[in-house]
C-alpha positions, 0 to 999 in steps of 0.5 A, a space after each residue: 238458352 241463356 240469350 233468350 232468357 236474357 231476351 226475355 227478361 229485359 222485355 219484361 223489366 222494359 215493360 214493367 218500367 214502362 206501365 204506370 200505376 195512375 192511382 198510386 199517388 192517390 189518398 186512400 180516404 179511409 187511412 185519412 184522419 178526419 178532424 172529428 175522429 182525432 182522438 177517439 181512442 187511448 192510443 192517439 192520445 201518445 200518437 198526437 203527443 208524438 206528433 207535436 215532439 216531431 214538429 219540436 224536433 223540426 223547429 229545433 233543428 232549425 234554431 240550431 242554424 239561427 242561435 249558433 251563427 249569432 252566439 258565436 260559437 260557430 263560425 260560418 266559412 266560406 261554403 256556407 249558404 248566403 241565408 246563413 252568412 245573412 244570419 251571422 252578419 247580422 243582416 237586418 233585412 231577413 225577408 226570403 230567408 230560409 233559416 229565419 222563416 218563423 212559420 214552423 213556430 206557428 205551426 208547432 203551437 197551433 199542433 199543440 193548441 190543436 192537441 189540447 182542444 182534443 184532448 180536453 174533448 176526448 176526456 169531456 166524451 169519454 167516461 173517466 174510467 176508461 182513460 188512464 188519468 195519470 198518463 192524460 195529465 202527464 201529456 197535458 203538462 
């Protein structure tokens, strides 16, 4: 009993291993936000602020790896990457180098242009009452 069981267990993991799922790396296009409909509602207002914070956080994270090496106060070992070591011996040509790469900079005050414009047209087109003016200023700034 417990051979067949088994038997048919792992022909039915093998098959469903074996079946593939074509459209599961496929967009749904009703869960994609279209630039015209970004902030049609209270709640986007904190999701776009939300969004800018994240890219914040990434371009933080990788000024932490271009500040500190070139501060001093961390000291690159020998298992460090070659970018890193370029970075701490003051290389003067960073070109390819990951870590001085400045399109996440661009793209964070491109996010945050982005936000104000919509945001500034989410207020403009909808009436005043309806939006909480205290948390729209506090976003802004």
């Amino acid at each position: 009993m417990k051979k067949i069981s088994v038997k048919y267990f792992a022909l039915f993991g093998l098959a469903a291993l074996l079946t593939a799922c074509s459209d599961f790396f496929d967009a749904d296009s009703d869960s994609i936000l279209k630039e015209d409909q970004y902030i049609s509602e209270e709640s986007e207002m904190y999701a776009g602020f939300l969004g800018i914070i994240t890219k914040l956080q990434a371009v933080a994270d990788k000024a932490i790896y271009i500040i500190e090496p070139r501060a001093e106060f961390v000291e690159v070992t020998t298992n460090a990457p070659s970018e890193l070591y370029a970075l701490y011996n003051y290389d003067e040509n960073l070109a390819g180098n990951s870590y001085a790469d400045p399109a996440p900079y661009y793209d964070m005050v491109i996010a945050c242009n982005d936000y104000l414009l919509k945001m500034t047209e989410y207020k403009n087109n909808v009436p005043e009452k309806s939006i909480n003016m205290t948390h729209y200023e506090a976003l802004i700034s």
